[in-house]
ZADREN-693849 format. One line per 10 residues: for each residue x, y, z of C-alpha. Coordinates in Angstrom, 2 decimals, m for minus. Last residue first. Example, Ala and Ser with C-alpha at 12.3 -4.5 7.8 and 13.67 -1.06 7.14 Angstrom:
13.67/m1.06/7.14 | 12.30/m4.50/7.80;
***
This chain:
79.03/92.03/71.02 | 76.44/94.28/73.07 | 73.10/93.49/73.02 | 69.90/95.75/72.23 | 66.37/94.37/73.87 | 64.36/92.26/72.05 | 60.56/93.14/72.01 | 57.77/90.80/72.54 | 59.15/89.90/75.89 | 60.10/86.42/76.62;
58.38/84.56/79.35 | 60.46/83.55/81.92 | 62.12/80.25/82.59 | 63.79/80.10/85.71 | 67.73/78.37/85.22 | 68.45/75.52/87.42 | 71.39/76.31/88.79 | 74.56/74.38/88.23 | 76.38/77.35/86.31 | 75.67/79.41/89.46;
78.31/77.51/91.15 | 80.83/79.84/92.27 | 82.73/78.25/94.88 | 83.89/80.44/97.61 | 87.47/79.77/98.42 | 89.49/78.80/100.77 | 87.32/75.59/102.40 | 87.88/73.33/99.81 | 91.94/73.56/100.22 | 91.47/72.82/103.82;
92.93/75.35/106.08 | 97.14/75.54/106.80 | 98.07/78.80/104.71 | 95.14/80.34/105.88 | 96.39/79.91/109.78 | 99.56/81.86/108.34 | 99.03/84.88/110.54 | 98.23/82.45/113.35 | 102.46/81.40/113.61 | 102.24/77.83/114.44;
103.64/76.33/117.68 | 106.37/74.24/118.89 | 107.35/76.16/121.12 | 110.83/77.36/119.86 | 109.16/77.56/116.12 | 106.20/80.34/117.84 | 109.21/82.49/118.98 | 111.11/82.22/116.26 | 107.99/83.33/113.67 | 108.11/86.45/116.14;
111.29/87.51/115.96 | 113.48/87.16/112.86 | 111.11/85.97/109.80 | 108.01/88.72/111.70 | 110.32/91.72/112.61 | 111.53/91.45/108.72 | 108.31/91.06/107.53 | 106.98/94.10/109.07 | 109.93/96.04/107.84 | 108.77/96.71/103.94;
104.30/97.48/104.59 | 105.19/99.07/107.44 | 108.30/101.54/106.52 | 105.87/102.36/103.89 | 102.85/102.90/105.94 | 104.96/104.89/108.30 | 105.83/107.15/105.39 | 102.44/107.59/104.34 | 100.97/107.92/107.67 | 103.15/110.94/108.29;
103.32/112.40/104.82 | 99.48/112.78/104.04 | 96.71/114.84/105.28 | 98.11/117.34/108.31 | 101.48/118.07/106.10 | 99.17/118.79/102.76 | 98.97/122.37/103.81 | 101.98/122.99/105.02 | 103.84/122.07/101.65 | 102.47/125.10/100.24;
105.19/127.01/102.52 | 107.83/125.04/101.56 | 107.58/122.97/98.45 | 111.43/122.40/99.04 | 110.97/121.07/102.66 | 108.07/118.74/102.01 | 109.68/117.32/98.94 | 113.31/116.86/100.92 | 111.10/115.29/103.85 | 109.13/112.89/100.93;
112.35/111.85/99.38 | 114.45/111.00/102.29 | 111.29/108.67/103.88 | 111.80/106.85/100.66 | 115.21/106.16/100.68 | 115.26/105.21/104.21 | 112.45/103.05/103.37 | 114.32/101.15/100.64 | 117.53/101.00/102.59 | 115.80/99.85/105.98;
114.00/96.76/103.61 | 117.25/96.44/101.97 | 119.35/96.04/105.10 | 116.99/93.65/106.79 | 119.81/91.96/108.94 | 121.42/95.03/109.00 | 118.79/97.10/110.75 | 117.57/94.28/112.27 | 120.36/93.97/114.90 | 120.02/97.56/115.90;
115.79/97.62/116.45 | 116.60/94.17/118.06 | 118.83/96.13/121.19 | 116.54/98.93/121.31 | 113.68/96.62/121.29 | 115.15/94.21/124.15 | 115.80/97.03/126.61 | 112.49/98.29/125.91 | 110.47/94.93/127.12 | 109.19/92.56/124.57;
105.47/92.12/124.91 | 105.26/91.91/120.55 | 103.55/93.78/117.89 | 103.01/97.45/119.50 | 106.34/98.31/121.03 | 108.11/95.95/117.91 | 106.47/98.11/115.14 | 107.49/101.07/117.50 | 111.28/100.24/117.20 | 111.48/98.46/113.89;
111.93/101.37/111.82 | 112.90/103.42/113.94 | 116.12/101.45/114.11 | 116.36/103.42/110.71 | 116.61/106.83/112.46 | 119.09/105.75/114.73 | 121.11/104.38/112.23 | 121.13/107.72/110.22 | 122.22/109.48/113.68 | 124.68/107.51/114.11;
126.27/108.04/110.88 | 125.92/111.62/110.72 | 127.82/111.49/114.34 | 130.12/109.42/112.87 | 131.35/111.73/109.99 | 131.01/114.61/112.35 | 133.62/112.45/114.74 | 135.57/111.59/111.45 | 135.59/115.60/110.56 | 137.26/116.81/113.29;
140.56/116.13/112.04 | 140.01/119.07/109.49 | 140.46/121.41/111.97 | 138.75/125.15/111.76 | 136.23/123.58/109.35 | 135.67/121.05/111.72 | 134.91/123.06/114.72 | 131.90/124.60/113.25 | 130.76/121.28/111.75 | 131.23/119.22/115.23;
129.48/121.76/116.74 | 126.62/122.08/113.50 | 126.44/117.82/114.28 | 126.31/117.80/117.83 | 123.38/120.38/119.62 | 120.87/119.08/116.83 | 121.85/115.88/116.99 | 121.85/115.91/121.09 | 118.75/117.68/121.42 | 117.32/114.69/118.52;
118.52/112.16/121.06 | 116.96/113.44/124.01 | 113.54/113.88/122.20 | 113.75/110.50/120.64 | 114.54/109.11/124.45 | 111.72/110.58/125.32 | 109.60/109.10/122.90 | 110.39/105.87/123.40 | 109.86/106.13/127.46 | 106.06/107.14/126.44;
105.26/104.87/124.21 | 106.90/102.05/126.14 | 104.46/103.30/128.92 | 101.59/104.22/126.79 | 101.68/101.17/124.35 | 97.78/99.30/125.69 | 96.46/102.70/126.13 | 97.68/104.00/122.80 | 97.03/100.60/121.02 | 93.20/100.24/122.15;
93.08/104.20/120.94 | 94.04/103.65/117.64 | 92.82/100.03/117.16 | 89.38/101.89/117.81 | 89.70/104.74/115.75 | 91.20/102.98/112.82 | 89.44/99.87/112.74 | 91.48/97.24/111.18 | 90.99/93.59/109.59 | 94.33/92.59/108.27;
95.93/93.33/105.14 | 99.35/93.44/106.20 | 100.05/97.43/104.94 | 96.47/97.85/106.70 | 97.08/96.07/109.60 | 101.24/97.60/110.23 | 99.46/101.06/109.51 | 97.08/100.79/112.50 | 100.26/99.63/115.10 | 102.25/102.41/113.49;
99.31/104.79/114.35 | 99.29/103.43/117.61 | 103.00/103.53/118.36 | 103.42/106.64/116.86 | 100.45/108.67/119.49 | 102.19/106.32/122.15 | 105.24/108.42/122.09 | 104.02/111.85/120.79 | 101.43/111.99/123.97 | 103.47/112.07/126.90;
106.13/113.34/124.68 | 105.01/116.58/124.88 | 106.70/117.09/128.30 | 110.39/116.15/126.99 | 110.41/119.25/125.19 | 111.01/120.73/128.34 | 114.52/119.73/128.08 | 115.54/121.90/126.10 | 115.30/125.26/128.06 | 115.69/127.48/125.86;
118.00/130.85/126.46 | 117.15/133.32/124.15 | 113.45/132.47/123.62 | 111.79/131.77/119.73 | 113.29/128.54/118.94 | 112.11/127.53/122.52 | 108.37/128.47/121.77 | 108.77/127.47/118.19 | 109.51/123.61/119.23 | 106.45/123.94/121.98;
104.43/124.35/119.71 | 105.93/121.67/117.55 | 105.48/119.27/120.79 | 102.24/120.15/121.28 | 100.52/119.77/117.30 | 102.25/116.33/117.17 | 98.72/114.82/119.07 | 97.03/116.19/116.09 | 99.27/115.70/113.47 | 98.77/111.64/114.43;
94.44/112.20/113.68 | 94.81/114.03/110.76 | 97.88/111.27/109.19 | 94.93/108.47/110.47 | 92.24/110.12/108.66 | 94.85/110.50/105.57 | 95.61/106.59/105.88 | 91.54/105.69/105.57 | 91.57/107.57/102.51 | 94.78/105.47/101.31;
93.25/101.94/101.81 | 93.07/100.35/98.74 | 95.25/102.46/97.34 | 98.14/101.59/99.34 | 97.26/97.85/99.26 | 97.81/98.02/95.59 | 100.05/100.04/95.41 | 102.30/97.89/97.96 | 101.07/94.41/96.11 | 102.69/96.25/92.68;
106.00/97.41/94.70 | 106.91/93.68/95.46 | 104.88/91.27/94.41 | 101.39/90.35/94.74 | 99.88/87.37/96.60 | 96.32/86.85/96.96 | 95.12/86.89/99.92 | 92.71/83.55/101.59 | 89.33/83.36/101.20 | 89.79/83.08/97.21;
86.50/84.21/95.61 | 85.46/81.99/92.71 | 86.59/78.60/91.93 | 84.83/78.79/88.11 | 81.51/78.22/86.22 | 80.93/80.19/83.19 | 77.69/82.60/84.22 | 80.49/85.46/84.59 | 80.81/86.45/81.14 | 83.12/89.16/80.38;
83.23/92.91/81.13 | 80.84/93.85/78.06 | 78.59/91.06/77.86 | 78.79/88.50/75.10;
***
């Protein structure tokens, strides 16, 4: 008896297509199988982010900022997420991905879209910042003003969760920006627990980055950014895919290709293990028997 089993018994072998996991057991899973590749992508992300937090000191530091210039760095922000979503989205799907080349191939291909997402992020997060300590300030002089700072926390909560779908739909389908916006909002709700669970989890790694503060810095370049858009990945994928894309191929008639496993030949998905059926070589025994293990 060997010590991991014995694999001359004859059985069906190496399944072509994946195996199913469940729930946060498949996400490990996946996770670890790919996490080294994940903290080459995070390095590669903080590098086009290095710009626009530059230039977030630069008008922290001045009297009178001039917000808007933080529009500039989007150039590169914008697409920068919408490749390395489009390289997390593979690996949290277990497709075939190469990270520098899917990188760049969904930069150039997302640039525009990119680009227009990102500054629109940048005008939003002016506003959030400008909004929610006004609406604060004023509130604790009139307690009316707390529903508008109620809904201003609320909007900005759903606008972070519509980022959830927003740059998985920039680089999974050719729908134009109007359309994602619009989607991003419907599928907030119609994959509530998916948004919830990543929500949750995107919550807990800022408030662990922000109370390990300054250490924290260290492991920012390496980790949180690729594991966090991994996550949102690996639950909001298959939202995007039940409620737009598998529609599209069902209005014409056609079959999704992620599934193409699904629908090839039973024979043909797995790699039969027949060594049983050999004809075993006779050797000549040595004079000595070697030690087994029982």
């Amino acid at each position: 008896m060997s010590l991991f089993g014995n694999y001359n018994t004859p059985g069906r072998g190496v399944l072509k297509a994946p195996q199913e996991k469940k729930g946060i057991f498949k996400f490990f899973e996946v996770y670890g199988r790919h996490m080294w590749k994940l903290m080459e992508l995070n390095l590669l992300y903080f590098v086009f982010c290095i710009p626009l937090t530059l230039m977030v000191i630069l008008m922290l530091m001045t009297s009178n900022p001039i917000w808007l210039l933080l529009a500039i760095p989007s150039v590169l922000v914008g697409p920068a997420t919408a490749a390395m979503t489009k390289v997390c989205r593979n690996y949290s799907q277990e497709r075939n991905a190469f990270l520098l080349h899917d990188f760049w191939d969904s930069f150039k291909k997302n640039f525009k879209q990119g680009t227009i997402m990102g500054a629109i992020d940048i005008i939003f997060a002016i506003g959030f910042m400008v909004g929610i300590p006004m609406y604060k300030y004023w509130a604790e002089q009139n307690s009316m003003i707390y529903i508008p700072f109620v809904i201003c926390i609320s909007c900005l909560i759903v606008f972070f969760m519509m980022h959830f779908y927003i740059y998985l739909m920039i680089s999974s389908t050719n729908l134009n920006m109007k359309q994602i916006i619009k989607n991003s909002f419907y599928l907030v709700s119609l994959g509530i627990k998916q948004s919830l669970w990543s929500l949750l989890v995107s919550l807990i790694v800022i408030v662990m980055m922000y109370l390990f503060l300054p250490y924290s810095l260290f492991i920012l370049p390496f980790w949180p950014l690729s594991f966090i858009c991994f996550v949102t990945c690996f639950n909001c994928y298959p939202v995007i895919r039940k409620h737009v894309i598998q529609p599209y191929y069902d209005q014409r008639g056609e079959s999704n290709p992620e599934f193409a496993y699904k629908n090839a030949d039973p024979d043909e998905q797995l790699f039969e293990d027949r060594a049983a059926e050999e004809t075993p070589v006779k050797t000549k025994e040595s004079r000595k028997k070697g030690k087994t293990i029982s």
